[in-house]
C-alpha positions in Angstrom: -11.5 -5.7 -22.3 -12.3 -6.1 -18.8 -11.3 -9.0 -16.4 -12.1 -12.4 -17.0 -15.1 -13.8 -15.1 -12.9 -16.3 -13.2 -9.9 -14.2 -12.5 -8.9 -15.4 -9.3 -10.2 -19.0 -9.5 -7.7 -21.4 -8.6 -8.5 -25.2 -10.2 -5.9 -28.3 -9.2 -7.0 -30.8 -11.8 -6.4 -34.7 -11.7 -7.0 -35.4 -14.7 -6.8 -37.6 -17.8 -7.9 -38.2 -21.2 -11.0 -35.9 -22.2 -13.2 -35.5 -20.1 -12.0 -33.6 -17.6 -9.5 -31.9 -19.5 -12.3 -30.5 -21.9 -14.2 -29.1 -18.4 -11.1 -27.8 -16.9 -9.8 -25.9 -20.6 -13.4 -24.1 -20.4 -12.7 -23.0 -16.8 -9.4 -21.8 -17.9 -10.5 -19.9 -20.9 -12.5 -17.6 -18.8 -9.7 -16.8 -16.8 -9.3 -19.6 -13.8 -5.8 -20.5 -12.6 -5.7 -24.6 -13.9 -3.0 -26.3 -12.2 -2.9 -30.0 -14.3 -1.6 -32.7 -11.9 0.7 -35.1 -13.9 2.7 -38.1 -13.4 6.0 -37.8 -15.2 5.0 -39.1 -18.2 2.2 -37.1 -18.2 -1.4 -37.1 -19.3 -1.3 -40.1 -21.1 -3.5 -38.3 -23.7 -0.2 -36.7 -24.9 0.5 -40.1 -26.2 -2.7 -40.5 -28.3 -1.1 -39.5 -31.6 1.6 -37.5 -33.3 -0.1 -35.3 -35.5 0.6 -31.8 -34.6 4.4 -31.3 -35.2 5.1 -34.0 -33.0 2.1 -33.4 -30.3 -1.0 -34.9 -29.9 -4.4 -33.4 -31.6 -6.5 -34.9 -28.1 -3.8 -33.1 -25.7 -3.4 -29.2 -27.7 -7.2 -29.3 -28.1 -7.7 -29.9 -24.4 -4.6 -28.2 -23.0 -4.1 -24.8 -23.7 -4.1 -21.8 -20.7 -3.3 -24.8 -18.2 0.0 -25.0 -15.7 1.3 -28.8 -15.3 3.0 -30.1 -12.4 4.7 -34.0 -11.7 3.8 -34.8 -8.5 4.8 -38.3 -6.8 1.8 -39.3 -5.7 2.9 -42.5 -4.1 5.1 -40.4 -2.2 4.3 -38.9 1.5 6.2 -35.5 0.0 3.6 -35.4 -3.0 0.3 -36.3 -1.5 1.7 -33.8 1.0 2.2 -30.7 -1.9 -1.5 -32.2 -3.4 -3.4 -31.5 0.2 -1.3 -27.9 0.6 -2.9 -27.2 -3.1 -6.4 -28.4 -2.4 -6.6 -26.8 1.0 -6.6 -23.1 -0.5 -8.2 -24.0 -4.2 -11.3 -23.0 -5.5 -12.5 -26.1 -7.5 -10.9 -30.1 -7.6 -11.5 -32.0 -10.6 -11.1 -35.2 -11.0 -11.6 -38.3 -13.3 -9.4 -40.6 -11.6 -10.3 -44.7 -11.8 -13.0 -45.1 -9.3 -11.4 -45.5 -5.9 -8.6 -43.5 -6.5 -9.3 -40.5 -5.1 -10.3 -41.6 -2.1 -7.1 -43.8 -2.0 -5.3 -40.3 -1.6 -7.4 -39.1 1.3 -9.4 -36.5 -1.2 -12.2 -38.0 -1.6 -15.1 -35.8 -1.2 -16.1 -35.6 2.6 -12.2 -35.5 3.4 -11.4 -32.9 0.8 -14.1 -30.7 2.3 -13.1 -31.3 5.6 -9.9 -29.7 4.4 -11.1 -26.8 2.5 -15.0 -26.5 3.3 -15.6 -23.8 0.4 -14.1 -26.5 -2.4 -16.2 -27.4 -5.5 -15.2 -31.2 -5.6 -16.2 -32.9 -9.1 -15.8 -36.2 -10.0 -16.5 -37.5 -13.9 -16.8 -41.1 -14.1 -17.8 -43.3 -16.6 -20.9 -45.2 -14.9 -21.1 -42.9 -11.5 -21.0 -43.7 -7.8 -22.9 -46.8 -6.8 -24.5 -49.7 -8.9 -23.3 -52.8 -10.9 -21.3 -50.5 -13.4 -19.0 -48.4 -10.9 -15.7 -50.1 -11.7 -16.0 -51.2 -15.1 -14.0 -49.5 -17.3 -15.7 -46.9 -19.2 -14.0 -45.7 -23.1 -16.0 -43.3 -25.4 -17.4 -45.9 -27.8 -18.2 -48.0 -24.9 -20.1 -45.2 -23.2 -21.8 -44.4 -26.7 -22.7 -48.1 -27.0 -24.6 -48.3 -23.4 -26.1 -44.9 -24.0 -28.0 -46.7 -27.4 -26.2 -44.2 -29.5 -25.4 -46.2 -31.8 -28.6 -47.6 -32.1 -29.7 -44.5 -34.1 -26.7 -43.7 -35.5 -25.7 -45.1 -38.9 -27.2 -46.8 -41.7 -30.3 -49.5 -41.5 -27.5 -52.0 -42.4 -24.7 -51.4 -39.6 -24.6 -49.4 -36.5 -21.9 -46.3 -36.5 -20.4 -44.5 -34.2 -19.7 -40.8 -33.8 -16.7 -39.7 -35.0 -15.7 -37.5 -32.0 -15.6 -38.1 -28.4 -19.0 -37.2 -27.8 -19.5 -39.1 -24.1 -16.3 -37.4 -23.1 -17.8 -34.4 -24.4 -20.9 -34.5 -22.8 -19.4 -35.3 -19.2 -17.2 -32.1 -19.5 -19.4 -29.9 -20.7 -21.7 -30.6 -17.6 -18.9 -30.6 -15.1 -18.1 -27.2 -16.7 -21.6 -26.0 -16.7 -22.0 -27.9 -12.8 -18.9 -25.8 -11.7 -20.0 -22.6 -12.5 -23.1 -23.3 -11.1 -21.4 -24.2 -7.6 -19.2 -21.4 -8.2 -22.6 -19.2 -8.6 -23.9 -20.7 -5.6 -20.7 -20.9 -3.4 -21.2 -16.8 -3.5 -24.5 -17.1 -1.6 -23.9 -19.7 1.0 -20.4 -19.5 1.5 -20.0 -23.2 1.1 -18.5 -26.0 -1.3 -20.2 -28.4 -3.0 -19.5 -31.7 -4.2 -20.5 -32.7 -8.0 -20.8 -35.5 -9.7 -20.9 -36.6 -13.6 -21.2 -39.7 -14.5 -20.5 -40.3 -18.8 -23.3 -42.5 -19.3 -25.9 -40.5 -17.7 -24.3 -36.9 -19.9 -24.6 -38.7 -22.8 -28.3 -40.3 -21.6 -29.3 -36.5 -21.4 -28.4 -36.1 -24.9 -30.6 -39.2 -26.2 -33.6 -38.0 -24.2 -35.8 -37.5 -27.7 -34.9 -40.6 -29.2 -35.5 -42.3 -25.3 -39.2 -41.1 -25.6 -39.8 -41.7 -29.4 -39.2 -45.5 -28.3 -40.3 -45.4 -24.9 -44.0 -44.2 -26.3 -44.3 -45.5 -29.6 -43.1 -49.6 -29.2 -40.8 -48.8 -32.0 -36.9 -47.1 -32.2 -36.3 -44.5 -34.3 -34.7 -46.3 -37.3 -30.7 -45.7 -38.8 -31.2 -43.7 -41.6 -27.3 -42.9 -42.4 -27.3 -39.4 -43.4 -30.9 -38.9 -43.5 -33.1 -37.6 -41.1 -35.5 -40.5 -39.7 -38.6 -38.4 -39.4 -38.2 -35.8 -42.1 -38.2 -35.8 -45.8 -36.6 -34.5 -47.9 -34.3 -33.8 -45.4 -30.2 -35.0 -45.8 -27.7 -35.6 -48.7 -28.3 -35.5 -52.4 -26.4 -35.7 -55.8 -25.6 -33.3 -57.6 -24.0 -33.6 -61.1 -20.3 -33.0 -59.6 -20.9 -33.4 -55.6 -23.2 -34.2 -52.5 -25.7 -31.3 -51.4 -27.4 -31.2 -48.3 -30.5 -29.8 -47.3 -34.2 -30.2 -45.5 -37.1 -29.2 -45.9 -39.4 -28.5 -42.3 -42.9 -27.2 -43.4 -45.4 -27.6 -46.5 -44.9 -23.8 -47.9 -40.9 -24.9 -48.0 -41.9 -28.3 -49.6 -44.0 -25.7 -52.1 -41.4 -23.3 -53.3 -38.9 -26.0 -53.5 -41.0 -27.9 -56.0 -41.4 -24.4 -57.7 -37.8 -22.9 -57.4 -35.6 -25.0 -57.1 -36.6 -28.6 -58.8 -39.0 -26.1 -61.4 -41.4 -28.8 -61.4 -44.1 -26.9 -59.5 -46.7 -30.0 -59.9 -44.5 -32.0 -57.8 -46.3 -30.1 -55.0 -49.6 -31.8 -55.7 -48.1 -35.2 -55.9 -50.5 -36.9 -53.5 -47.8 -39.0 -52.6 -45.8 -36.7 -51.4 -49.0 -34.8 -49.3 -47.3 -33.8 -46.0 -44.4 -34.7 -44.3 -45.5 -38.2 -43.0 -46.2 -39.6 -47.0 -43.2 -38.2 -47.8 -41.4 -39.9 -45.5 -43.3 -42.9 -46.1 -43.1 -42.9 -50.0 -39.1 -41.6 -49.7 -37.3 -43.9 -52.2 -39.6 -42.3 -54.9 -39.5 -38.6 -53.6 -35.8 -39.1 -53.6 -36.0 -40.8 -57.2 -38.0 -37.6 -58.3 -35.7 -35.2 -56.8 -32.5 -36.2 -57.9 -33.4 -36.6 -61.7 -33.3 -33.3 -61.8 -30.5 -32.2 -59.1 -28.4 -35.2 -61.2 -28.5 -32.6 -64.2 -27.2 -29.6 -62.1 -23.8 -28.7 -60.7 -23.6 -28.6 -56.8 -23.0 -24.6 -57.0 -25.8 -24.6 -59.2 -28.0 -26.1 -56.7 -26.7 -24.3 -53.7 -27.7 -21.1 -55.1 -30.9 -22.3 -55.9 -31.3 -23.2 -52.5 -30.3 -20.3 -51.0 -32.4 -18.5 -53.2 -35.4 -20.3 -52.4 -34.5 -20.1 -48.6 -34.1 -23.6 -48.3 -31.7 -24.6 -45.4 -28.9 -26.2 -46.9 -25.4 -27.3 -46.4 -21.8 -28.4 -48.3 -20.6 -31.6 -47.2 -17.3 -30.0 -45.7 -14.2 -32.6 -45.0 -11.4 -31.0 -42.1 -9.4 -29.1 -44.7 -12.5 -27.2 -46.1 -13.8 -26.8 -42.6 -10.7 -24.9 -42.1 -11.1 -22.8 -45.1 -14.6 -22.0 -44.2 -15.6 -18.5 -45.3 -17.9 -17.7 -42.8 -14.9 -18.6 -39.9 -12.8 -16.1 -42.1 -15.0 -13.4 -42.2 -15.1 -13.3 -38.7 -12.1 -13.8 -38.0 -12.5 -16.9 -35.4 -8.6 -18.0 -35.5 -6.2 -17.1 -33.1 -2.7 -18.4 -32.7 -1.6 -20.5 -29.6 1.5 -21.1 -28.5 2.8 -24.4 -27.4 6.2 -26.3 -27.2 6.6 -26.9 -30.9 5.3 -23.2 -31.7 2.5 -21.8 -32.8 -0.8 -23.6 -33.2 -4.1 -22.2 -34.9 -6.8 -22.9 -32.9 -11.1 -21.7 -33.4 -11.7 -19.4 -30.7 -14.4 -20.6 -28.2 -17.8 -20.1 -29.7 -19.2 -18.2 -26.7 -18.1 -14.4 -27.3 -18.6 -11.6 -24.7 -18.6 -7.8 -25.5 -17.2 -7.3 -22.2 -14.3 -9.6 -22.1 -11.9 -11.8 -24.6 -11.2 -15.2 -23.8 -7.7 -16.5 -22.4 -5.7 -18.7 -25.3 -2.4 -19.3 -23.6 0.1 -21.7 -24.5 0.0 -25.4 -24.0 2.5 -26.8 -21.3 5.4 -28.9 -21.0 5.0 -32.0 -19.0 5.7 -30.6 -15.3 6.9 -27.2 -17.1 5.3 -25.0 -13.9 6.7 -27.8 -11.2 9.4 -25.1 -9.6 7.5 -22.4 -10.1 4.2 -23.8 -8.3 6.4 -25.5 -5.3 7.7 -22.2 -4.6 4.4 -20.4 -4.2 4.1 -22.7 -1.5 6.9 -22.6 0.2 8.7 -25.7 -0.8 11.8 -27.0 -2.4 11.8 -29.0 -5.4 11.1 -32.3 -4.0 12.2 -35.5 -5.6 9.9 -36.1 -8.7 9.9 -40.1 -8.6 7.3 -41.1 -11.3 3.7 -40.2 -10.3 1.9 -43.5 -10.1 -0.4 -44.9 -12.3 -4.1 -43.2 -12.2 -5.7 -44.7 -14.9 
């Protein structure tokens, strides 16, 4: 395999929680140099839980391939080792409470003046400017502004989605905005400065469901595991399980009438006349369908489905998703070391024929300290607490 496309990239990362971690892992796995800032408790997402031999689940997801060093940052000595870093860096990442960076003399126009060809990105939970700058901005919070959960759940009670998604969204385009810089950066020489704010990530994500209300009068209603617009289109029952599946046009509506429910008048059921009557007239489509999927084992049905070329799905839970054939038989698990050994992890799902991607080990709070102070010329300095960033 040849080099990795950012061999050579150096990243200094102050970061916390998801966000930015998730942005600065994806940098990493393609082969940039990420040197995690920490205080000396580090990242407090290494606190979130317990759950992988003693580790947190947030922190060896987000982690891996990354060097961590304690810096005082409330010290003249550490702000001092934090400007050398950034002055000959590639990219600063940050999602620091708002303020904070500026507090240590990086903010943007400053940390440019320093190093004119940096890539300076802030995540933030609201953005720069506005009524919503400093108010604190978690996940469900984010998800909650964005009207997520607005769609999301049953017609009963609001839900929301059971990973970080608003972190999620901000990384990915912080990762996706750095590469662009990057990109441009080999053009014009120059730096840029990016900014990602969760809400407005997230806001991109809801654009279909923004316009389906903004034009209509009317919100797309919670429909739980249904789909809101589509029927037959989400879980059923089985005799001995839930089976999933959807149907998107009138000849799939047809030959699943005929194939898999064998009930081929179904499909002249006036009721159930394209996809709008269907949706309309859904507790009796559903009342129709599973009288005969109620008689039939979940294999059964699958393989009627598939069969039929019906799109369909088994409702996995984590242990089954781990087991998944399909993950097997490509073999999409790779070992990654970390302090309490080795850790299976899913390779990222972008592959390359030309290169592999970097899966290195999770670090030790401050584990690269030494090592990274002597690149630069310094001795250890005294690693007093780093103060609180949050």
């Amino acid at each position: 395999m040849g080099t990795l496309p950012l061999a050579g990239i150096t990243v200094i990362s102050l970061e916390q929680a998801v966000a930015a971690p998730f942005a600065t892992r994806q940098l990493a796995d393609l082969g940039a140099r990420v040197i995690k800032v920490e205080r000396d408790t580090g990242d407090f997402a290494r606190g979130y839980d317990t759950k992988v031999h003693g580790m947190a689940s947030y922190f060896v997801w987000l982690n891996r391939s990354k060097e961590s060093i304690v810096l005082d940052l409330k010290s003249d000595e550490g702000i001092a080792v934090l400007r050398k870093l950034v002055s000959t860096a590639d990219v600063l990442v940050q999602n620091l409470a708002p303020g904070a960076i500026e507090r240590l003399g990086l903010g943007p126009d400053e940390a440019l003046a320093l190093n004119p060809r940096l890539i300076h990105a802030s995540i933030s939970g609201y953005g720069r400017g506005g009524s919503y700058e400093q108010k604190k901005a978690y996940d469900l919070l984010v998800q909650c502004e964005a009207g997520l959960l607005s769609v999301t759940g049953t017609p009963e009670s609001p839900a929301k989605v059971g990973v970080s998604i608003a972190d999620v969204s901000a990384g990915m385009y912080a990762y996706s905005g750095i590469l662009t810089s990057l990109l441009q950066r080999a053009t014009t020489g120059r730096g840029d400065v990016l900014e990602i704010s969760m809400l407005e990530a997230l806001g991109e994500w809801m654009a279909q469901p923004y316009f389906y209300a903004e034009y209509s009068g009317a919100p797309p209603a919670r429909s739980g595991a249904q789909h809101a617009s589509i029927a037959p289109y989400g879980p059923f029952s089985a005799a001995d399980g839930t089976v999933f599946f959807g149907i998107q046009n009138e000849r799939e509506w047809a030959k699943f009438c005929t194939d898999v429910l064998q009930q081929p008048e179904l499909a002249q059921d006036a009721r159930f006349a394209g996809n709008a009557l269907r949706v309309d007239n859904r507790p009796a489509l559903h009342e129709a369908i599973n009288a005969v999927l109620g008689g039939l084992s979940a294999a059964e049905v699958l393989a009627r489905l598939d069969a039929a070329g019906i799109a369909n799905a088994q409702l996995r839970d984590m242990q089954e998703f781990s087991a998944h054939p399909q993950l097997a038989e490509r073999n999409r698990w790779r070992d990654v070391d970390s302090p309490v050994g080795p850790l299976r992890s899913l390779i990222p799902p972008v592959t390359s024929r030309e290169v592999d991607i970097r899966m290195d080990p999770v670090p030790e709070i401050g584990e690269h300290t030494e090592k990274i102070l002597a690149e630069l010329g310094l001795g250890a300095p005294g690693l007093a607490p780093l103060h609180n960033i949050n």
